[in-house]
Backbone bond lengths (Angstrom), bond angles and torsions (degrees), N, CA, C in turn:
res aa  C-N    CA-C-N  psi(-1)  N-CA   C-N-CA  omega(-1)  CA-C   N-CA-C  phi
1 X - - - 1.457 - - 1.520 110.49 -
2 X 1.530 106.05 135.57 1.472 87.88 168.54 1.546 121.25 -107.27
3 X 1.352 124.34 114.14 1.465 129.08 -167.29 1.662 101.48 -95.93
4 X 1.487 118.90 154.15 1.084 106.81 162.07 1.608 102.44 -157.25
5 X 1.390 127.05 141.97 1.142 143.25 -167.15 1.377 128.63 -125.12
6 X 1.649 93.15 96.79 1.586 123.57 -161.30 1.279 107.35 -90.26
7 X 1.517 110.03 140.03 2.053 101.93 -179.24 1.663 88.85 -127.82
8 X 1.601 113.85 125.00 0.943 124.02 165.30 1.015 108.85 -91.17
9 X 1.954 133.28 140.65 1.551 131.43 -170.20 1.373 96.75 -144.70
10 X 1.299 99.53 -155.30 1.653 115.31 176.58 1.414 117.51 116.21
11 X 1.252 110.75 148.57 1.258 120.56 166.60 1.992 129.71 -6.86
12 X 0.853 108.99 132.94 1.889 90.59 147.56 1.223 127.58 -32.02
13 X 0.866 115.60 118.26 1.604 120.42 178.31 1.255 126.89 45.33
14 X 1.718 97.59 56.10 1.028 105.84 168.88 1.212 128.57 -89.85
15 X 1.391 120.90 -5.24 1.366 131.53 -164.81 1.499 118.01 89.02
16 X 1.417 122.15 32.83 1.152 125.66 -160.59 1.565 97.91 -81.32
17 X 1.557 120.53 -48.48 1.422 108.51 -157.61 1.603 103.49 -79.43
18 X 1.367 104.58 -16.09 1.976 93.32 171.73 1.211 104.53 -89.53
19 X 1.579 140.86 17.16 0.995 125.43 175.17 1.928 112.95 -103.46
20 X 1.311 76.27 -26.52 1.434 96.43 172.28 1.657 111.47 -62.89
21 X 1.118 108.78 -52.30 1.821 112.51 -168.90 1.876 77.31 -73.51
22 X 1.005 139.90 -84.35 1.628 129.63 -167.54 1.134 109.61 -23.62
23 X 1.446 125.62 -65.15 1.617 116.22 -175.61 1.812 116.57 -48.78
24 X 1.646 96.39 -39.99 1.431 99.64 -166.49 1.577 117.96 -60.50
25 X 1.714 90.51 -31.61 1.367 98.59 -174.85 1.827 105.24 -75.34
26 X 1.657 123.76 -47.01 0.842 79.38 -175.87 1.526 144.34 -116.55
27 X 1.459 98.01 35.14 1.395 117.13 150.79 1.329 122.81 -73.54
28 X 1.023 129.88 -6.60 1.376 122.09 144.34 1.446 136.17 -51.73
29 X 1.385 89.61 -54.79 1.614 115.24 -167.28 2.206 82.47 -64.21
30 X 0.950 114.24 -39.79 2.113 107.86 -172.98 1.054 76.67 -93.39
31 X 1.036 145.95 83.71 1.825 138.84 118.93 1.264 123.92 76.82
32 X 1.091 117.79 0.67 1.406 112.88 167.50 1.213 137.11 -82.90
33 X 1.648 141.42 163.92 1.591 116.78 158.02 1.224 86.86 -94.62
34 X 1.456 120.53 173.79 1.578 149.10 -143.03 1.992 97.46 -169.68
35 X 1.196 93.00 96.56 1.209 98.47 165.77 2.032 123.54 -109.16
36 X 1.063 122.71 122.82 1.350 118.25 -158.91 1.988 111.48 -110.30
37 X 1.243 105.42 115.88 1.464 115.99 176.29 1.600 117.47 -77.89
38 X 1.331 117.24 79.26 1.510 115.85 -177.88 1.784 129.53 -53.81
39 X 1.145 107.83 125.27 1.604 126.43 -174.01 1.878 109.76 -12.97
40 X 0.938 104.73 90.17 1.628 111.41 173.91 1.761 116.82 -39.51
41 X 1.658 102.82 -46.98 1.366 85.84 -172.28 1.789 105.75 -93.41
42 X 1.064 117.08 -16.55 1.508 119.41 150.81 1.042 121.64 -38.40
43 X 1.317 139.65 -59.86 1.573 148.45 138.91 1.497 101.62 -20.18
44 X 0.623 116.61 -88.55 2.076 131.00 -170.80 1.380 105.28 -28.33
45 X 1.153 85.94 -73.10 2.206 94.26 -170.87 0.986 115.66 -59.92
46 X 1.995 119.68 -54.42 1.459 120.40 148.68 1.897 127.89 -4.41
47 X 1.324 100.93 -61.92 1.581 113.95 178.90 1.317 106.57 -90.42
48 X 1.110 136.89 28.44 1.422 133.64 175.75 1.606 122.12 84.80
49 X 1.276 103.51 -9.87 1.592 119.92 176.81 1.692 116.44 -58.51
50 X 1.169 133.19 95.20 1.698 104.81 174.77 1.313 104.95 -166.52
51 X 1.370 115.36 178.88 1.770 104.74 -170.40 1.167 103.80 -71.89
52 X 1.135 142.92 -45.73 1.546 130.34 -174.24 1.467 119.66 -57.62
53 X 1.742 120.24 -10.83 1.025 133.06 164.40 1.663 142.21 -101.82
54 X 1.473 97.89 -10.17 1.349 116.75 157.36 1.776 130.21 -92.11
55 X 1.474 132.77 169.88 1.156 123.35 -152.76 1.870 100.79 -56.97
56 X 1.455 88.06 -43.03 1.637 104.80 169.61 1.620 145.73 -164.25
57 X 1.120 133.34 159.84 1.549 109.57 -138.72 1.842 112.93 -62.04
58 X 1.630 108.58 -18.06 1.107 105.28 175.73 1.552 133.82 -78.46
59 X 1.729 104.09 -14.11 1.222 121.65 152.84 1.159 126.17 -48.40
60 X 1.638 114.89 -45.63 1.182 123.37 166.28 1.385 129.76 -57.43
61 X 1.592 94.62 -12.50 1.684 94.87 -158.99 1.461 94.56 -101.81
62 X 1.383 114.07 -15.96 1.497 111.88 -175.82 1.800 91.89 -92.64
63 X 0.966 159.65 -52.84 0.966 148.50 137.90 1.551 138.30 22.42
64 X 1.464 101.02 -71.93 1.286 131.39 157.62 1.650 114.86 -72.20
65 X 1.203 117.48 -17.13 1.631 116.60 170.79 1.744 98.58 -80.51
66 X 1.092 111.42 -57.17 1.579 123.42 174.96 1.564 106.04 -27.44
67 X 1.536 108.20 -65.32 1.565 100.32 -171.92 1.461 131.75 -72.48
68 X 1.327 96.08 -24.56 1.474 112.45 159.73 1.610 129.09 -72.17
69 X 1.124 111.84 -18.85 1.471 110.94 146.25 1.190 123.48 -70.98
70 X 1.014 127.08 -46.24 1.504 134.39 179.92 1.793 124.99 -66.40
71 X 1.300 98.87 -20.01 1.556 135.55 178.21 1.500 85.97 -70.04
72 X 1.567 114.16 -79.90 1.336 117.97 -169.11 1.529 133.61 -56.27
73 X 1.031 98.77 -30.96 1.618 113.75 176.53 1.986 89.51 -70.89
74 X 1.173 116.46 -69.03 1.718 102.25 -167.84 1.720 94.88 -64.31
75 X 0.572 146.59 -8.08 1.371 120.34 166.28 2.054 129.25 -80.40
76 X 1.797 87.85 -30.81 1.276 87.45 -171.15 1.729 98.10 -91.44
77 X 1.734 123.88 -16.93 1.189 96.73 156.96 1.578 141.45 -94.57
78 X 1.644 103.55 12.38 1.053 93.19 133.71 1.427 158.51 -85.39
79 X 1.421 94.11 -9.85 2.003 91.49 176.91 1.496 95.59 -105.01
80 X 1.163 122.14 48.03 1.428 143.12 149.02 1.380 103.32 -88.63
81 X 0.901 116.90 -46.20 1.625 133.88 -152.04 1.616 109.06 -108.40
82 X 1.505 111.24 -2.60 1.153 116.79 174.37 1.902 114.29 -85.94
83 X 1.456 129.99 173.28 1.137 122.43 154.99 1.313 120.64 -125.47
84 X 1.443 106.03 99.57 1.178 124.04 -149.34 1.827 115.12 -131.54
85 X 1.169 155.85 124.51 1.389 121.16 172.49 0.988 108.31 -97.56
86 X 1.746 134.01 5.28 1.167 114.45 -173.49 1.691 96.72 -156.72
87 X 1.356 107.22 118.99 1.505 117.18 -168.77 1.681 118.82 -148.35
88 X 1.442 90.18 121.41 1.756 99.44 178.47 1.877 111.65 -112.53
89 X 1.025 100.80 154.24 1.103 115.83 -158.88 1.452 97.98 -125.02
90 X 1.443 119.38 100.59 1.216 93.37 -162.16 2.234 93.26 -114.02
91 X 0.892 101.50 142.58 1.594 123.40 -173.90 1.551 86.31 -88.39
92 X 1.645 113.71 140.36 1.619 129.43 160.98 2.357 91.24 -108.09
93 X 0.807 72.34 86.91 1.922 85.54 -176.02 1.121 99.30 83.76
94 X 1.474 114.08 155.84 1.247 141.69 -157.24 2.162 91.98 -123.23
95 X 1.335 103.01 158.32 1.947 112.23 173.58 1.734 83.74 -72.33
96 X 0.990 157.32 124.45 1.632 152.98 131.69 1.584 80.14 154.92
97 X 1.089 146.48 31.66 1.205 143.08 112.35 1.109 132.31 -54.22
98 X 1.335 108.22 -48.13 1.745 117.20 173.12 1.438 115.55 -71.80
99 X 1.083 129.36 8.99 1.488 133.69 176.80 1.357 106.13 -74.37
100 X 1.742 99.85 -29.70 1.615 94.20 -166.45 1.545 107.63 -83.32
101 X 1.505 118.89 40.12 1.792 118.01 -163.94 1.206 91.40 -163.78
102 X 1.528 105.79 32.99 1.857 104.60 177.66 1.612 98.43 -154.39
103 X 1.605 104.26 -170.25 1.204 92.32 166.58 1.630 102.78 -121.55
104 X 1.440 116.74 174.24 1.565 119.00 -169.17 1.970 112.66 -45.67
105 X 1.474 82.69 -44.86 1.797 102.09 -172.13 1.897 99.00 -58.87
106 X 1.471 116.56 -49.99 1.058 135.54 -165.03 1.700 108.33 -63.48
107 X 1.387 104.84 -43.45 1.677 118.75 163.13 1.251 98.81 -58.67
108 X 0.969 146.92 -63.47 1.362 150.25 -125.49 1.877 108.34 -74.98
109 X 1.650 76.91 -48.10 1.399 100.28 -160.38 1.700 94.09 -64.59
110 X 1.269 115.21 -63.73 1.449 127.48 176.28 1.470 109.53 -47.96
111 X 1.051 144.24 -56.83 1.985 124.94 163.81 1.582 101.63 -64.86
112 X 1.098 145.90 -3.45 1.777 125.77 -167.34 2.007 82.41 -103.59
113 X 1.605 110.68 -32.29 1.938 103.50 -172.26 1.891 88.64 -71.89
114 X 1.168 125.48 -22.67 1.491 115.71 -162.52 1.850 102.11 -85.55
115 X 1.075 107.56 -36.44 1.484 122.64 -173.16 1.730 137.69 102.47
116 X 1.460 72.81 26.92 1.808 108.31 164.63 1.485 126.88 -97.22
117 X 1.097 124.18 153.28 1.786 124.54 136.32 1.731 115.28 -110.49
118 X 1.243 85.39 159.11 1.996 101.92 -168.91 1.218 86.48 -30.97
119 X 1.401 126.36 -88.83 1.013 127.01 -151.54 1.355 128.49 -29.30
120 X 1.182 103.92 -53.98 2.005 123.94 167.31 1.558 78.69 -26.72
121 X 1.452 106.41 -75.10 1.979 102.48 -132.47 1.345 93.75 -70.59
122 X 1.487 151.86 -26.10 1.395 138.44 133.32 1.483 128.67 0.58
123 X 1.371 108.88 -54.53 1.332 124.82 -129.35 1.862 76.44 -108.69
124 X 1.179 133.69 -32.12 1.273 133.67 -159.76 1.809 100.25 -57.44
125 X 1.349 120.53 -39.33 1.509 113.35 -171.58 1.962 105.82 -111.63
126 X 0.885 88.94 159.81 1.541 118.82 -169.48 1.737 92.94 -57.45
127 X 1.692 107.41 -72.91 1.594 118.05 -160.97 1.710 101.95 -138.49
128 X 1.362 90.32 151.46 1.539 99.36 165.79 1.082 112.32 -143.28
129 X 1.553 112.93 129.52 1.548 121.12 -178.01 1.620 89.37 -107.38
130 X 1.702 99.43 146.70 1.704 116.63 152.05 1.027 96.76 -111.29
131 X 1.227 83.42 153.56 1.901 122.13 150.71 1.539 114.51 -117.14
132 X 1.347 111.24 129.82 1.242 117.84 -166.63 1.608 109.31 -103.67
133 X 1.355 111.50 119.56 1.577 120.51 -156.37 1.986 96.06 -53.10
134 X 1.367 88.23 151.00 1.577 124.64 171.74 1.860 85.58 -31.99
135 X 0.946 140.90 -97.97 1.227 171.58 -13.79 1.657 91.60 -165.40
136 X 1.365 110.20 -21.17 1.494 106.87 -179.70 1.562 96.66 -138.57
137 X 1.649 102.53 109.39 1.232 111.35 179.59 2.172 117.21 92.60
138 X 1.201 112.10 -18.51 1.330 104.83 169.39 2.344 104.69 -142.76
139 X 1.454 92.69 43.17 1.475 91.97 -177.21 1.506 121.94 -47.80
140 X 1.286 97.50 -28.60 1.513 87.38 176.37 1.967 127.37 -53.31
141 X 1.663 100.57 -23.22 1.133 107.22 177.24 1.520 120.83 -94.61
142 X 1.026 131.00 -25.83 1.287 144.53 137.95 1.731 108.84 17.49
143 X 1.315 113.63 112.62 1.811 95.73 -179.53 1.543 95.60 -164.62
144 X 1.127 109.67 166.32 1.885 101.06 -168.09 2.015 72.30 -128.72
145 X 1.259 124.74 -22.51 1.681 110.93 -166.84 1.637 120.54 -49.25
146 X 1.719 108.93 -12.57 1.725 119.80 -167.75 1.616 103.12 -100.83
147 X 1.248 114.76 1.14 1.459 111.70 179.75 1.718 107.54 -155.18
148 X 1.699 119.55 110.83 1.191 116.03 162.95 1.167 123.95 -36.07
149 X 1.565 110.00 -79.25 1.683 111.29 175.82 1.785 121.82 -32.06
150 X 1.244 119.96 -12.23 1.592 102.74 -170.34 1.766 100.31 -121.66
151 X 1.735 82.51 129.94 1.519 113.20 -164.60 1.730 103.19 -109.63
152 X 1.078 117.48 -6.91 1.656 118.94 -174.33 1.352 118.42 -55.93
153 X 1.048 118.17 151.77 1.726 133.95 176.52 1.257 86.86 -92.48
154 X 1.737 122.27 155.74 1.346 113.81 147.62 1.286 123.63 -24.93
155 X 1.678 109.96 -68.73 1.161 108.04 -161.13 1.902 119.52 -66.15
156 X 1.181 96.37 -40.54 1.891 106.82 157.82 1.564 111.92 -41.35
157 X 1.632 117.59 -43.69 1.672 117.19 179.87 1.051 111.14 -57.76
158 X 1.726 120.49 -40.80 1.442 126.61 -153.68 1.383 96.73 -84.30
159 X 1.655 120.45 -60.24 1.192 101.06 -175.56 1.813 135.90 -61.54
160 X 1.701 107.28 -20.88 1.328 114.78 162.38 1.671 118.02 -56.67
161 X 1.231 106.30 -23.77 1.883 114.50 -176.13 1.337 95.90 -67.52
162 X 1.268 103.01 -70.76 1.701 117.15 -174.87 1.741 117.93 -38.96
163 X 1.278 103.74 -27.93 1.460 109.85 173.79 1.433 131.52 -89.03
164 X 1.675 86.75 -29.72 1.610 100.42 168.57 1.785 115.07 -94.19
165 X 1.282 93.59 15.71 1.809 97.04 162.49 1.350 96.81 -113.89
166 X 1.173 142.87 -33.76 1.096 129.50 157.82 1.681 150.32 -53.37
167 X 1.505 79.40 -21.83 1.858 81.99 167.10 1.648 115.80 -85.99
168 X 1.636 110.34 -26.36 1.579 123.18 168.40 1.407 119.67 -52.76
169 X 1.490 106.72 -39.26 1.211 104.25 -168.68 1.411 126.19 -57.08
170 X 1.602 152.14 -4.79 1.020 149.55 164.87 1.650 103.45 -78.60
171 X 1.656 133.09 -1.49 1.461 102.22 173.43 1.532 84.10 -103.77
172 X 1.914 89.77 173.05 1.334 112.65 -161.21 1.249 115.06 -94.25
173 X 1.333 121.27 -7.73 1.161 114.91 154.66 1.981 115.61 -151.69
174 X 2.067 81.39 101.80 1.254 133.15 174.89 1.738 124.72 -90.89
175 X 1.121 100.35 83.64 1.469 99.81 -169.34 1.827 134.38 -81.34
176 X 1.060 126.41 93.77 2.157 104.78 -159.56 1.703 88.75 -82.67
177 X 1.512 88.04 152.19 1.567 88.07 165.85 1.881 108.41 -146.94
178 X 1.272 105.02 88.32 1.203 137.22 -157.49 1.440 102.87 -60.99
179 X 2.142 119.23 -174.01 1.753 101.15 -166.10 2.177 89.52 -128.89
180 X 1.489 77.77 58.44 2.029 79.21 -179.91 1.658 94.11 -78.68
181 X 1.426 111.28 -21.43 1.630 104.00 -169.05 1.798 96.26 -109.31
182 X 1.336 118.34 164.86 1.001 128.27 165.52 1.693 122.09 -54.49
183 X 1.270 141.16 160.80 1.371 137.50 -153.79 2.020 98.67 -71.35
184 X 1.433 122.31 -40.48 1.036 121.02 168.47 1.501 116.25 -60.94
185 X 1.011 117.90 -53.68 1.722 116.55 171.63 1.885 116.90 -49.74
186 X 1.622 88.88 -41.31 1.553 92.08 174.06 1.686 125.22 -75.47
187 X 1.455 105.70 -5.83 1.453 103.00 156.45 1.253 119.11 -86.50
188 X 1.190 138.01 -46.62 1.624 157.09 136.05 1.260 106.36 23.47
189 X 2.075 103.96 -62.28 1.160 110.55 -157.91 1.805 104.07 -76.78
190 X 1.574 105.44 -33.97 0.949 113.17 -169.24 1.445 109.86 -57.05
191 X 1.831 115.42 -47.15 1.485 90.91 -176.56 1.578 124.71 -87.66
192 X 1.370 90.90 2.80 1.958 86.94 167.26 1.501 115.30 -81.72
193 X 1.593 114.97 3.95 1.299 102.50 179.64 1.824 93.68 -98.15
194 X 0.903 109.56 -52.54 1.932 108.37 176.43 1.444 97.58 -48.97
195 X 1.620 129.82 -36.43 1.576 99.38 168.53 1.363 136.57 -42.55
196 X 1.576 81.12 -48.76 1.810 106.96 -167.16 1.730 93.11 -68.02
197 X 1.500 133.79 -72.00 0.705 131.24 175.89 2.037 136.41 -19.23
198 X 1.572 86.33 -52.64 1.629 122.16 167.67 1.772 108.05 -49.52
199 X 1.223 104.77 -60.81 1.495 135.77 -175.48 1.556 94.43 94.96
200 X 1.226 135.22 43.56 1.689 132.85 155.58 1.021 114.63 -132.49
């Protein structure tokens, strides 16, 4: 089988969760199954789960690493178990997301208690595309009204982007997909890079 395990990320408002239902949809329509891992800490905070509600935010963060392992493992054994020849798995954040809400030592510590190094939890998915929030380069669209959980200022969005391209940056294929084009163009780009990526 060939599986492959894509983490779509990005900024606040970047357009991640309509980019997500777009990709899903239209990798379907080219032959694939499309299986989709919904936002862990979206889940969490949603139900009352979140750092302002745990002993402390890194509790939370080990927490939220926890379920997202556990997320991943039932997903990838199920499209084990699927009959399929061609299957993506696509992650709404990736575990080395949460790095960017810690500090390096604080990451560290949390994959070395699990029985990882960074790298491992890097190395777990195929590709990662960003999306780089509204907030730098398309402010006018910029809006916290489409998602409870997000509390950012522009300037809070931008610098959280910048950090969460920074913890990506050691895998090898790290993709930005910036707002030079309008939000339709900026999906565009996105799936010609999973083409290229894909090789179809």
């Amino acid at each position: 089988m060939n599986i492959k395990t894509i983490v779509i990320t990005g900024g606040p408002c970047g357009g991640k969760s309509t980019a997500m239902a777009h990709i899903k949809e239209h990798f379907t329509a080219q032959g694939y199954t499309v299986l989709v891992i919904p936002e862990s800490a979206t889940e969490l905070i949603g139900g009352g789960v979140a750092p302002w509600t745990c002993a402390t935010p890194y509790d939370y963060q080990v927490l939220q690493f926890r379920l997202q392992l556990e997320k991943e493992a039932i997903f990838q054994e199920a499209a084990q178990q699927m009959q399929a020849p061609a299957l993506l798995i696509l992650c709404d954040r990736g575990i080395p997301d949460g790095k960017a809400y810690m500090t390096d030592a604080q990451y560290d510590r949390m994959a070395a208690e699990a029985g990882f190094t960074p790298q491992q939890l890097l190395a777990r998915y195929d590709a990662v595309f960003h999306l780089v929030t509204a907030a730098d380069g398309a402010l006018p669209f910029y809006t916290l009204e489409n998602n409870s959980t997000r509390t950012e200022t522009p300037q809070q969005a931008i610098a959280l982007d910048q950090r969460t391209q920074a913890v990506w940056q050691g895998h090898p294929h790290h993709c930005i997909i910036g707002n030079e084009l309008d939000f339709k163009g900026k999906l565009a780009q996105l799936t010609e890079a999973m083409h290229a990526f894909l090789d179809v």
